[in-house]
N, C-alpha and C positions, 0 to 999 in steps of 0.2 A: 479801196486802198486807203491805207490810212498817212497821215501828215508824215509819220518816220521816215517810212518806207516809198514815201516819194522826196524826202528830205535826204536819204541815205543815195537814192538813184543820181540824186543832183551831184552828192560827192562823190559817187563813182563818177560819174560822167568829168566834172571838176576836174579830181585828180589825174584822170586817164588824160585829159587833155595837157595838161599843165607836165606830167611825165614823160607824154610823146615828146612836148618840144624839147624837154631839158635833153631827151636821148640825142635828138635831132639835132640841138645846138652840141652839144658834149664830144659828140659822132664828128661833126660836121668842121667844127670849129676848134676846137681843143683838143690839137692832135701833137702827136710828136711825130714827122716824117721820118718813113725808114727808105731802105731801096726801092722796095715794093711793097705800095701800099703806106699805113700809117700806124701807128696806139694811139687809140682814141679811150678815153672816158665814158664813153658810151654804154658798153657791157658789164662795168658796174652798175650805171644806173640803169638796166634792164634789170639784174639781180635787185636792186632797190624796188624795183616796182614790182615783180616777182612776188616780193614778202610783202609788200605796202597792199595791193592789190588783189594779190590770188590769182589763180585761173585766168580770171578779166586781164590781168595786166598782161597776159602774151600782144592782147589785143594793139593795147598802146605803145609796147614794146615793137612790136612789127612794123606800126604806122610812122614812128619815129624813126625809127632804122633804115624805114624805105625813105623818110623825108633826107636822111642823112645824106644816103648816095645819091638824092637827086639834087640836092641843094650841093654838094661835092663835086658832081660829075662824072659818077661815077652810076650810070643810069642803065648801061646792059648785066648792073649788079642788084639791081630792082627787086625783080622775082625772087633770088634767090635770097637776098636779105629778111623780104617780109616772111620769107616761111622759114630759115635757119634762125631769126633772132628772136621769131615768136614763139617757135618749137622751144628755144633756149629759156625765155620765158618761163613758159607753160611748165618745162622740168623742174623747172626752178621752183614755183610756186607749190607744186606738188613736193619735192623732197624738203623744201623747209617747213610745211604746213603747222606742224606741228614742234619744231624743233629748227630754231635760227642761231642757235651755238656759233661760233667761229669756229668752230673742228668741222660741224656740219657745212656749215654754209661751204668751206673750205672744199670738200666731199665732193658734192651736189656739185656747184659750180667748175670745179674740173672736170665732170663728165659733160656738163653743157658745151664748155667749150671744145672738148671735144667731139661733143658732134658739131659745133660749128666748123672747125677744121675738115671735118670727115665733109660736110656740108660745102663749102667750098672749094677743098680739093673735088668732088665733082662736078660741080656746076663748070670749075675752070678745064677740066678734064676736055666735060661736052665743049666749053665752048671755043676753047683750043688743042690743046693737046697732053697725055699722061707727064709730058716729061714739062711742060710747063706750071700745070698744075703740082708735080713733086716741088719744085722751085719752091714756089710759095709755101707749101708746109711751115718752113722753120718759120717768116715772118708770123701768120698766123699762130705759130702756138706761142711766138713772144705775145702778140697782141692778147692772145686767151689767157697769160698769165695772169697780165696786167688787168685784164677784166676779172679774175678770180682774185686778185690782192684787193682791190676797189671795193667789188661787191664783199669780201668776206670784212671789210673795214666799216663799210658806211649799211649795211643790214643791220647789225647788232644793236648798231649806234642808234641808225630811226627807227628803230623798230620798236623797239625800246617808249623812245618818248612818243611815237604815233600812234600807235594801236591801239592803243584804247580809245584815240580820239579820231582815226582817220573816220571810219566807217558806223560810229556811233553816233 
């Protein structure tokens, strides 16, 4: 293997770590409480590591996301975090690949969070009941907004000045 390409893994490895926490702190710490539940900053910077990232960054997205809810307290939302914010991710990295426009990212990012709603309306479903889980909807898709204004804001923005330097 050559020096790059173990110089390149180090910034993967770096930045995934340095992304989880900012999701974790973002998630965890910088919220705006609502009835149920919060808006957090969080799901923008999943969309930011999305583009920053690729593919890889579901990875770090997910770790962050679960660190959120456990550093929160919010710990029987565990499971169901690391796999809706990493899926969220993962769509993410793939629909912008090629194209991180604000109209796109705008796109892309409302269907993520739409499965993250569809994602949690089940999980709350199983773990209490249909009509509890309908409750929460509406909070949720404020919060998915709020993660699609964020992410379609700060994608352009670092994507922009990083890319050519994150991963080279």
């Amino acid at each position: 293997m050559s020096t790059k390409t173990n110089d390149q893994k180090i910034k993967v490895l770096a930045y995934s770590g340095l992304l989880a926490a900012a999701i974790a702190l973002a998630t965890a710490f910088i919220k705006v409480p609502m009835i149920v539940g919060y808006v957090h900053l969080g799901d923008g910077l999943i969309f930011l590591t999305a583009a920053l990232l690729g593919p890889i960054g579901a990875i770090a997205s997910a770790i962050g996301s679960g660190l959120a809810d456990l550093i929160a307290g919010y710990t029987i939302y565990i499971p169901a975090t690391i796999i809706i914010k990493g899926l969220m991710s993962l769509i993410a990295a793939w629909g912008i690949k090629n194209n991180s426009s604000i109209l796109r990212c705008i796109l892309i990012f409302s269907m993520c969070e739409i499965i993250m709603v569809g994602g949690y309306f089940l999980y709350d479903a199983f773990l209490y009941d249909f009509k509890t889980a309908a409750a929460v909807i509406l909070f949720n898709l404020v919060q998915g907004a709020a993660g699609v204004i964020i992410g379609a804001v700060l994608v352009p923005l670092f994507k922009k000045r990083l890319n050519n330097n994150l991963l080279n």
